[in-house]
C-alpha positions in Angstrom: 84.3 176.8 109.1 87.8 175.3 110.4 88.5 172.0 111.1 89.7 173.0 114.3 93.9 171.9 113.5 94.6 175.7 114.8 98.8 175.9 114.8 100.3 178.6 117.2 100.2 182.0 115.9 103.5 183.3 114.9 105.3 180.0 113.6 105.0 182.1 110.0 104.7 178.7 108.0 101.8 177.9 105.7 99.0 175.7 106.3 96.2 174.6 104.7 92.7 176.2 105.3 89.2 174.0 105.4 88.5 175.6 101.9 91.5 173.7 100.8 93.7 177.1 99.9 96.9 178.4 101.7 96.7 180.7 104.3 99.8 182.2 106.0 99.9 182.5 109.6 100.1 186.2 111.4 103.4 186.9 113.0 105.5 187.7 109.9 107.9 185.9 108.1 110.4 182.9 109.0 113.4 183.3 110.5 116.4 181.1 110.7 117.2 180.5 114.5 120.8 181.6 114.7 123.9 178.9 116.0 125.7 178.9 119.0 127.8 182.0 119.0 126.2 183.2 115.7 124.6 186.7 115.2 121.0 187.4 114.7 122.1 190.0 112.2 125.5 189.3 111.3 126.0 192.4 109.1 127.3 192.5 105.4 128.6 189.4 104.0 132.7 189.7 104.3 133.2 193.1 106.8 134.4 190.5 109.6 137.1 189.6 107.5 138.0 193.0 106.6 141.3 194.8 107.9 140.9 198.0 109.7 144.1 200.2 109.4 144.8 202.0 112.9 147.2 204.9 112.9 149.4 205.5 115.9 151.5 208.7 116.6 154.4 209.7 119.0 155.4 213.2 119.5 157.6 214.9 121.9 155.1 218.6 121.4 157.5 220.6 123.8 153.5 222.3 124.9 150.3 220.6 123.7 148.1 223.3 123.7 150.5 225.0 121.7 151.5 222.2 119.2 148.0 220.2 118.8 146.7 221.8 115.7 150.0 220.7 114.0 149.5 217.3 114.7 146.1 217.1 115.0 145.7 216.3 111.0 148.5 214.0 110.6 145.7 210.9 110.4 146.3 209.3 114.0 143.5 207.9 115.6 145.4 207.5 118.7 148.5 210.0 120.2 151.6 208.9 122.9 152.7 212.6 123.9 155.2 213.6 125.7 156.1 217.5 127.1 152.6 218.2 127.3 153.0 220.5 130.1 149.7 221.2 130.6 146.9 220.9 132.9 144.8 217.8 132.7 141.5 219.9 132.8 142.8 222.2 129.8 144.0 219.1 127.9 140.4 217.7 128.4 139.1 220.6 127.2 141.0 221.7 124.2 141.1 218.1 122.9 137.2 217.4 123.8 136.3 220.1 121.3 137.6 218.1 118.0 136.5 214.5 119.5 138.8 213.7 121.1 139.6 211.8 124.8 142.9 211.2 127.1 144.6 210.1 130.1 147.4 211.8 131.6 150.3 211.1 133.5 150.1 212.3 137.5 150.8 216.2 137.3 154.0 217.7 139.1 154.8 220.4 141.4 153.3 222.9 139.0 150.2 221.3 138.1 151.0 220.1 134.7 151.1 216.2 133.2 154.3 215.1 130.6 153.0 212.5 129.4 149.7 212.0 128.1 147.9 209.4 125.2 144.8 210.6 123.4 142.6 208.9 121.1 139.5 210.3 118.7 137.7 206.8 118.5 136.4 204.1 120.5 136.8 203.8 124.5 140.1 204.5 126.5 140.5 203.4 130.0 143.5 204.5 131.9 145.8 201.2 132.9 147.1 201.2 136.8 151.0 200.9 137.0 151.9 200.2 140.5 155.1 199.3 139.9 156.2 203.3 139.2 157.5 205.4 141.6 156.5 208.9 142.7 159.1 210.3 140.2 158.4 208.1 137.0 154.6 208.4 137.6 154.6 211.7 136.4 156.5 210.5 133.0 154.8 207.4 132.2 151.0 207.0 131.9 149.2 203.7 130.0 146.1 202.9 128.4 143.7 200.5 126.6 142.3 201.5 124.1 139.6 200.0 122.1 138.8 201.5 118.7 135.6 201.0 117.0 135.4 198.1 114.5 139.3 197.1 115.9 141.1 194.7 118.8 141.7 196.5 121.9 145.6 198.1 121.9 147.2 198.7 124.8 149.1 202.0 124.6 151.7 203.4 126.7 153.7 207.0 126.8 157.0 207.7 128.5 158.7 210.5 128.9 162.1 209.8 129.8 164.7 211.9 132.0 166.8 214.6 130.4 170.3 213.9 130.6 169.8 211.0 132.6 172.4 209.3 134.9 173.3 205.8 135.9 170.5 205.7 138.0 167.6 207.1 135.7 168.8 204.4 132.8 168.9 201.6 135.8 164.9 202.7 137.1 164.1 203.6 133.4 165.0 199.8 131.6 163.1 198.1 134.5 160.0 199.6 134.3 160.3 198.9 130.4 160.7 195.6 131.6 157.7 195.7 133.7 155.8 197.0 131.1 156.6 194.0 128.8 155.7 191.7 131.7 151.9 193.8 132.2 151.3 193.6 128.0 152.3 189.4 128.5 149.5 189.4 131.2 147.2 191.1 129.4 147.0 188.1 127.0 147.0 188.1 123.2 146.2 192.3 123.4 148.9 194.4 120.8 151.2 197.1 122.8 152.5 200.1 121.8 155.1 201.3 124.1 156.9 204.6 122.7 157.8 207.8 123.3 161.1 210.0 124.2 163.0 208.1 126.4 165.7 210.5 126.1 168.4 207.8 125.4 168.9 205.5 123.1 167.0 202.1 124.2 168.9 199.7 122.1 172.0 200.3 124.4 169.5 199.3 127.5 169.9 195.9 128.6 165.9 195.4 128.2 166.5 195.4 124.7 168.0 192.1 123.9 165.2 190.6 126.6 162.4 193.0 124.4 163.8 191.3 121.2 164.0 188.0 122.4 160.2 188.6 123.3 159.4 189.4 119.6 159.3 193.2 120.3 160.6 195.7 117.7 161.4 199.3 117.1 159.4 200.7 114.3 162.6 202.5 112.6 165.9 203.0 112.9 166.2 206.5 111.2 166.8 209.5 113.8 164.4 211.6 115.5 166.2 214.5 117.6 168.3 217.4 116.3 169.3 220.2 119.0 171.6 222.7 119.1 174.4 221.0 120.7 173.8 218.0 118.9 177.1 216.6 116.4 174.7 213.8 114.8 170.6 213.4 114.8 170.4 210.4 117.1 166.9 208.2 118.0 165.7 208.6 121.1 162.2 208.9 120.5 161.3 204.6 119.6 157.8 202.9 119.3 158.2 199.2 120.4 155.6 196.8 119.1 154.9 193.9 120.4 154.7 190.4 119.1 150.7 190.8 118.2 151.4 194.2 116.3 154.2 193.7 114.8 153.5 191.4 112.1 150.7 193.7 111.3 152.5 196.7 110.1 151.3 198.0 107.0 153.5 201.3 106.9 155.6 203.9 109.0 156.5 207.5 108.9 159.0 209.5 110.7 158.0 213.2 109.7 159.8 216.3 110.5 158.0 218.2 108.3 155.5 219.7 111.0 156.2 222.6 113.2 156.8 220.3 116.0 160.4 221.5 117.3 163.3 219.5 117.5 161.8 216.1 117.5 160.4 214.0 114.6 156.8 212.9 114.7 156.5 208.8 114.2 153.7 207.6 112.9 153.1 203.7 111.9 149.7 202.2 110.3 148.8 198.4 112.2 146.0 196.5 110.2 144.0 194.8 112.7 140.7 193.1 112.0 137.1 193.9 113.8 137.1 190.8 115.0 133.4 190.4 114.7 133.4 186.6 114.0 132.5 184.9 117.0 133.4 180.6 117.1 131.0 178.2 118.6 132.1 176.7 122.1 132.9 173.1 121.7 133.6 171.0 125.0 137.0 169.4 126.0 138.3 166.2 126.3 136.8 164.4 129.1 139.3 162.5 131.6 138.2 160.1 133.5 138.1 160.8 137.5 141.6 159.8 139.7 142.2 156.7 140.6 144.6 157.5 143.0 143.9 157.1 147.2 144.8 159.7 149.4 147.8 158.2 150.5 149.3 157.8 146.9 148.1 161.6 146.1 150.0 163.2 149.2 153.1 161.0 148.0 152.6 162.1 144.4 152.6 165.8 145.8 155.8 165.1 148.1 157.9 163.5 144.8 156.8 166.7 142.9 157.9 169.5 145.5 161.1 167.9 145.4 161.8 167.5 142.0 160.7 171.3 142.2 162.8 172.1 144.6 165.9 169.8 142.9 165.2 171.5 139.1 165.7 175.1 141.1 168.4 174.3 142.6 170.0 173.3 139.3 169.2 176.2 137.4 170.5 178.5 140.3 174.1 176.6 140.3 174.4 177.1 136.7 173.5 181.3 137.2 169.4 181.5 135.8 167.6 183.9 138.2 164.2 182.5 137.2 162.8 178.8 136.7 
């Protein structure tokens, strides 16, 4: 007979029968209430502060379809192509039959994308650039890509003008330069810009503004060798931003694949899962304004002119920008 202290069914602690023995309650055993921000099932003890080592490629193929299979088992989880001159449907297809997904550049008069990025794990969403033009849309495409058990990259693939005049390096170091300015908004997200930009980018004037930013070339050795070249020059590049770059663990520039004329670059990032998750803690709390409406709209009149007086400044002494 009980003595009627009946606790809810499923608490899963012990308590003590009318026969004076332990009983244990149905509902199985105890479990710890996780923390704010805490898993349930965290996983094995030390995989969130594991690195994971993410391979990135750049190749100039000349044809995709003809060249994948040669770079297809280099070890990149993720490709920037350029010349791919193909159609996006036979790109999908070829590259969906060994796991792979993409996003291509708009295609041309013919049909057929140049540029193109491809990855074998995780999601990839194609990023909008609306700063491009009807021409350079065709030669640059960009992506985010999130890899499993890794940080989201953003990855971008341009495919620069051959022989390019005054004009092409002019349109080509500004929409490197809007490029930079798209990976700063995207927050604290790693960039790989890279490709052939069919010129050599240190001799853009983006490239003191891309190293002041904390971007860097992967290599300096030489990537292109044609017929009618005196000296291998480098103007295939894979720029990293400031959130990648200190993460480089190693880089190869290969030319021993049957890719034609071009050198395939490959460089290994170490980036963590990031599967650790911090409690929220609140902010300071300021007290309320004490200010009337009279002082605030005075307040906001003293600080549109000194505004106004700090730009005026900076534009005498020849800054285009606050």
């Amino acid at each position: 007979m009980c003595c009627g202290i009946c606790p809810e069914e499923g608490v899963g602690r012990w308590w003590p029968s009318c026969g004076g023995r332990a009983r244990k309650l149905a509902g199985g055993s105890w479990q710890k209430q996780p923390r704010l921000g805490e898993a349930l099932n965290p996983g094995p003890a030390g995989a969130e502060d594991k690195p994971v080592g993410q391979w990135i490629g750049t190749a100039n193929t000349t044809s995709l379809l003809e060249q994948w299979a040669d770079v297809a088992d280099l070890g990149a989880k993720a490709w920037l192509f350029q010349e791919a001159r193909c159609k996006s449907s036979e790109g999908d297809e070829l590259l969906r039959l060994s796991g792979w997904a993409a996003v291509w550049s708009h295609p041309g008069e013919d049909g057929n994308a140049l540029a193109a990025i491809a990855v074998q794990r995780g999601h990839l969403g194609k990023v909008a650039l609306p700063f491009l033009s009807a021409k350079w849309s065709q030669r640059v495409v960009a992506g985010l890509w999130a890899p499993d058990g890794g940080r989201p990259i953003m990855l971008v693939s341009i495919y620069g003008v051959s022989s390019p005049t005054a004009a092409d390096r002019e349109q080509l170091n500004a929409i490197v330069l809007e490029i930079m300015d798209l990976a700063e908004s995207k927050g604290a997200v790693g960039c790989c810009m890279g490709g052939d930009f069919n010129c050599v980018v240190a001799e853009l004037p983006a490239a003191g503004w891309m190293q002041a930013c904390g971007w860097s070339d992967i290599s300096s050795e030489p990537t292109c060798v044609t017929a009618r070249s005196l000296s291998p020059s480098r103007i295939d590049s894979m720029f990293l931003n400031r959130f990648l770059t200190p993460l480089v663990a190693d880089v190869q520039v290969r030319w021993d694949t049957a890719v034609p004329v071009h050198a395939v670059q490959l460089v290994q990032v170490m980036v963590d899962n990031n599967r650790s998750h911090r409690a929220w803690k609140a902010g300071h709390k300021y007290d309320e304004c004490q200010m009337n409406t009279e002082q605030m709209e005075d307040l906001g009149r003293k600080l549109v002119a000194s505004a106004r007086h700090e730009w005026h400044e900076a534009k005498a002494a020849g800054m285009d920008s606050m």
